[in-house]
MIZA-698315 format. One line per 2 residues: number of its first residue (from 1); their letters; for each residue x, y, z of C-alpha. Coordinates in steps of 0.5 Angstrom, whole numbers, plus 2048, in hexadecimal, padded with zeros to 3 digits. Example, Ala and Ser with C-alpha at 12.3 -4.5 7.8 and 13.67 -1.06 7.14 Angstrom:
1	as	819:7F7:810; 81B:7FE:80E .
//
This chain:
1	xx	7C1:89B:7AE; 7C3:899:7A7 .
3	xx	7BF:89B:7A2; 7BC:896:79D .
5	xx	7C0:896:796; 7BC:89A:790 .
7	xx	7B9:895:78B; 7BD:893:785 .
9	xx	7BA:890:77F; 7BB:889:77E .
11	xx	7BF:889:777; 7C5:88E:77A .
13	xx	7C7:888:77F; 7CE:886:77D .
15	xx	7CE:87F:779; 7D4:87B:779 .
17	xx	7D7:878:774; 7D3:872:771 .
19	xx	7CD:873:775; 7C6:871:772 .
21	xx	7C0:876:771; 7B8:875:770 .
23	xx	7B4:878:76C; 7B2:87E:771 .
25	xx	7BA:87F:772; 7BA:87C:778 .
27	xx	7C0:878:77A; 7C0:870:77A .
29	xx	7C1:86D:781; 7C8:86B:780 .
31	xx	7CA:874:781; 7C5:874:788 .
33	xx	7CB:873:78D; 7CE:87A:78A .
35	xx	7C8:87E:78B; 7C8:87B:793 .
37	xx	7CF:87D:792; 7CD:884:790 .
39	xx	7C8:884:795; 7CD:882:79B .
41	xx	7D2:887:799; 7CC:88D:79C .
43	xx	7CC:889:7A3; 7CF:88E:7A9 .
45	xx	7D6:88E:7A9; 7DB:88D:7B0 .
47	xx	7DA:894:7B1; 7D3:895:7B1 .
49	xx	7D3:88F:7B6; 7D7:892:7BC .
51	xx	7D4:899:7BA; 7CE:896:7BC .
53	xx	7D1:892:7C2; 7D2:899:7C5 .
55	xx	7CD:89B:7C5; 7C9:89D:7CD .
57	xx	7C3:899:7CE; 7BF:89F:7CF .
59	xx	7C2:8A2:7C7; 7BF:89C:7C4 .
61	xx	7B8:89D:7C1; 7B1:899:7C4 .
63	xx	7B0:893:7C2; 7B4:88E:7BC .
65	xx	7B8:891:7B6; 7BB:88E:7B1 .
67	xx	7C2:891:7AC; 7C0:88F:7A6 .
69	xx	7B9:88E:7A3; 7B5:887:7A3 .
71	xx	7B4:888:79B; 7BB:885:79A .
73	xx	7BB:87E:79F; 7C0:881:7A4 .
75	xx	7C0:87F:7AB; 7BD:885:7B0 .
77	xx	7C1:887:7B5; 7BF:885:7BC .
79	xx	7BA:88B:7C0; 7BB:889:7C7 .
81	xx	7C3:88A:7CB; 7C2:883:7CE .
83	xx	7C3:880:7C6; 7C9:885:7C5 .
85	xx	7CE:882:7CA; 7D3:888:7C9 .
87	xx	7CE:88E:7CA; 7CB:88A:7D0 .
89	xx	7D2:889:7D3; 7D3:892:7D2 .
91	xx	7CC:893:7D5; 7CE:88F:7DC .
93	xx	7D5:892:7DB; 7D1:898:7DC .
95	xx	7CC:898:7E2; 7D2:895:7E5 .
97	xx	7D6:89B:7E4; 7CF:8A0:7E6 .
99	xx	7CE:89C:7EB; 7D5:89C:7EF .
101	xx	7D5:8A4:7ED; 7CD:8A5:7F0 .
103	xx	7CF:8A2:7F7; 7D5:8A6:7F8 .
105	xx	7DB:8A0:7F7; 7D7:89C:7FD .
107	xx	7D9:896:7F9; 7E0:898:7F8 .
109	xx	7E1:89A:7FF; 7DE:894:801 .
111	xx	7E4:890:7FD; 7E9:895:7FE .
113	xx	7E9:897:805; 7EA:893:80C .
115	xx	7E5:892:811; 7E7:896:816 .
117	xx	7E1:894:81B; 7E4:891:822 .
119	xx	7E2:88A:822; 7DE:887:827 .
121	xx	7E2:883:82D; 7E0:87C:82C .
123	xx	7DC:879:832; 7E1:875:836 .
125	xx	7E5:87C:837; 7DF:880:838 .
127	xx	7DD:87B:83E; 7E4:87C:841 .
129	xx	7E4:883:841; 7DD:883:845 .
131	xx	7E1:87E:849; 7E7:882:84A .
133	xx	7E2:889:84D; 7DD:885:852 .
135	xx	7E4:882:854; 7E7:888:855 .
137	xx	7E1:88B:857; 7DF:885:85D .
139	xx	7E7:887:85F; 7E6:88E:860 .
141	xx	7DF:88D:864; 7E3:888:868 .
143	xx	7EA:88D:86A; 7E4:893:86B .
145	xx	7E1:88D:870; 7E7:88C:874 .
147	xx	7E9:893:874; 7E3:895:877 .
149	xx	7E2:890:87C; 7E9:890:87E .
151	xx	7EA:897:87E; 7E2:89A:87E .
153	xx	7DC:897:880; 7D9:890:882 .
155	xx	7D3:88D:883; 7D1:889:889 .
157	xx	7CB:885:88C; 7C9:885:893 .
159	xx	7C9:87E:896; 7C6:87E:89D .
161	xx	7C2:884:8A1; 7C8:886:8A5 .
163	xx	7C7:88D:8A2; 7BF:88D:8A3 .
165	xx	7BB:891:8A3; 7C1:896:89F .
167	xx	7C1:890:89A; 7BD:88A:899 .
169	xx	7C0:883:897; 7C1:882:890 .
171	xx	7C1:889:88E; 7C6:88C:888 .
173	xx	7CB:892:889; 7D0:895:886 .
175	xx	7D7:896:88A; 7DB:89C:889 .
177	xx	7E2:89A:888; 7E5:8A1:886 .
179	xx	7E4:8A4:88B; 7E8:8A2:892 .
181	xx	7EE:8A2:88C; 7EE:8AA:88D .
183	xx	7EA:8AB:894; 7E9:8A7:89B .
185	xx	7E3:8A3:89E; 7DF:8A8:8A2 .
187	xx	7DA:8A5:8A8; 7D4:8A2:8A4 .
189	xx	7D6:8A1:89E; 7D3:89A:89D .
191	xx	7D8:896:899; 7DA:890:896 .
193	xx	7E1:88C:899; 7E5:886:899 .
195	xx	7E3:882:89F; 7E9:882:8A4 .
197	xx	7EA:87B:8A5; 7E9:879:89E .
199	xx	7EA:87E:899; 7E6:87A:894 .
201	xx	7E1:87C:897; 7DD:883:897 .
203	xx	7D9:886:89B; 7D4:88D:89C .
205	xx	7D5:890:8A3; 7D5:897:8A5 .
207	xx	7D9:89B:8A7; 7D9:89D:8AD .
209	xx	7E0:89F:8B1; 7E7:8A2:8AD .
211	xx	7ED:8A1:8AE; 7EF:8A5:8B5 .
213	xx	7E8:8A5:8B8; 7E5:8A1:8BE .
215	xx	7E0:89C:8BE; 7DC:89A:8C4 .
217	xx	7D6:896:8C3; 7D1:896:8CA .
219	xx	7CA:892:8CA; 7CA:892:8C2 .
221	xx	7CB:89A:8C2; 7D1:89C:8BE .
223	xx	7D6:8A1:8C0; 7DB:8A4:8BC .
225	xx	7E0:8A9:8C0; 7DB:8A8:8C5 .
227	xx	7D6:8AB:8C1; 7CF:8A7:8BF .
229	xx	7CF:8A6:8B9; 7CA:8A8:8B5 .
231	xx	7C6:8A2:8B1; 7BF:8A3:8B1 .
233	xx	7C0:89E:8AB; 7C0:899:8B0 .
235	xx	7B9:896:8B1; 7B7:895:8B8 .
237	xx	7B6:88D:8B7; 7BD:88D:8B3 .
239	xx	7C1:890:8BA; 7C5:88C:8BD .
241	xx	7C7:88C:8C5; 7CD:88A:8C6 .
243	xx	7D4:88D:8C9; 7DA:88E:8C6 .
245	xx	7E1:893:8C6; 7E3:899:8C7 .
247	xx	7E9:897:8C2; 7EC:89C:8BD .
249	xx	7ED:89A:8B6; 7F4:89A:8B3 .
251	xx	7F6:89E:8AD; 7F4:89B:8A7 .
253	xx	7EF:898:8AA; 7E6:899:8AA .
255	xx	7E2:896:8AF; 7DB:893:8AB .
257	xx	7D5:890:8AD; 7CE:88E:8AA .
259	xx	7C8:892:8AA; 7C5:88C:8AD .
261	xx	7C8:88D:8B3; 7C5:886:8B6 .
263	xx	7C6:881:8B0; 7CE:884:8AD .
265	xx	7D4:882:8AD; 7D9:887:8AD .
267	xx	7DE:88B:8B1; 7DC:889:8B8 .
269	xx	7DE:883:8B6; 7E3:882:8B2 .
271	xx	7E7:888:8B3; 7E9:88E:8AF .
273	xx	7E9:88E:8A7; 7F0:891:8A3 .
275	xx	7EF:897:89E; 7F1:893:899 .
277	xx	7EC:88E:89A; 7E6:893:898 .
279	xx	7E4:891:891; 7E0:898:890 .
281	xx	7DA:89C:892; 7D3:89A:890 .
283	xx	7D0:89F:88D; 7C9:89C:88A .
285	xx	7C5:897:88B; 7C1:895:883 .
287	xx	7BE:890:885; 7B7:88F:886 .
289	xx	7B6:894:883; 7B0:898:888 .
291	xx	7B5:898:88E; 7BB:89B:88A .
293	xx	7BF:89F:88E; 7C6:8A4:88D .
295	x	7CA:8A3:893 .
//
């Protein structure tokens, strides 16, 4: 701050020539605009101005100050940065720059570098590519079903009571269609095969004779080779007594019959069943549930 001018006494003013004085020495009005020349010429210089300018918000002194003394009639120099333009716009150059520094150049980062974050297919991409997986999904489900049924297992339903008491109408099974492609059919296998008449249907029988056997049928009892068959599956009100054979089955042949001897149309009537008729071996019955059973 700038220092108020020592007093001078009045008489060593300089008067300029022509100038008037009073009795006490003073000069007259006329010589009053080169005293406030004298007094302008103590204001603060350029220099002193941007001095002040640099200076920090925090180097400033608490509360208003002024550079020259109110004595002389001076203006007083504004207190506060937001009346110093020059000395706010450094402050904020400065935050600015402590505040870039403080956050490790996020700002910088943020202008400077790229997003590299992938960005979020839209919906409609989304919703295809969904799309695309059930559909893949749905086909592979439906290439395993074709593969098992052709090839594995299948489910039937019992329609009818040919096959009672061993199954009953409307039972579930699950026929085995694997195993007579690496084995024969053997005499009591029950099984599931196209009817030889009409192939688009299918029928449940036992077997009951191989290919090379005989079969004779005597009052309802059977006979295979000439020895009874064993077949206490067959209830007594179930047995039939009619007559029928001797005959030999023919290579590649099966003779089948129901367990309801009395109430099945099978072999006796409508002849042999080729092997490549025979869909498969039931294997199990699921349904209902109380009465399932593995065969």
């Amino acid at each position: 701050m700038i220092g108020e001018p020592a007093a001078r006494p009045l008489e060593n003013l300089d008067v300029a020539p022509g100038e008037e004085r009073d009795e006490q020495g003073i000069p007259s009005e006329p010589s009053l605009p080169r005293l406030h020349d004298a007094r302008a010429a103590v204001e603060p210089s350029a220099a002193t101005e941007a001095a002040a300018d640099r200076l920090s918000l925090g180097d400033a002194p608490a509360g208003p100050w002024q550079s020259d003394p109110p004595s002389l009639g001076l203006s007083p120099v504004p207190a506060s940065p937001a009346d110093r333009p020059g000395l706010q716009l450094a402050q904020e150059s400065v935050a600015a720059s402590a505040a870039t520094a403080g956050h490790g150049g996020a700002f910088q980062d943020t202008i400077v570098q790229p997003d590299a974050r992938p960005k979020s297919p839209s919906i409609a991409v989304a919703l295809k590519e969904e799309l695309v997986a059930w559909v893949k999904t749905l086909l592979s489900a439906a290439v395993y079903a074709v593969l098992i049924v052709t090839f594995g297992v299948q489910v039937a339903r019992v329609e009818g009571q040919s096959m009672a008491p061993t199954l009953e109408d409307q039972d579930r099974l699950i026929v085995n269609k694997l195993v007579y492609r690496i084995s024969e059919p053997r005499r009591g296998d029950i099984v599931m095969l196209y009817y030889p008449l009409n192939p688009d249907k299918s029928f449940v029988k036992r077997v009951i004779a191989e290919e090379g056997d005989t079969v004779r049928i005597v009052d309802g009892r059977v006979y295979v080779n000439d020895i009874p068959l064993k077949d206490d599956y067959v209830s007594n009100e179930y047995r039939s007594h009619d007559d029928w054979g001797p005959q030999v089955i023919n290579e590649g042949y099966y003779f089948v019959m129901g367990d309801h001897r009395n109430n099945s149309s099978d072999s006796r009537h409508w002849g042999m069943v080729p092997k490549r008729y025979i869909i498969g071996k039931v294997q199990l019955r699921w349904w209902p549930v109380p009465t399932a059973r593995v065969f």
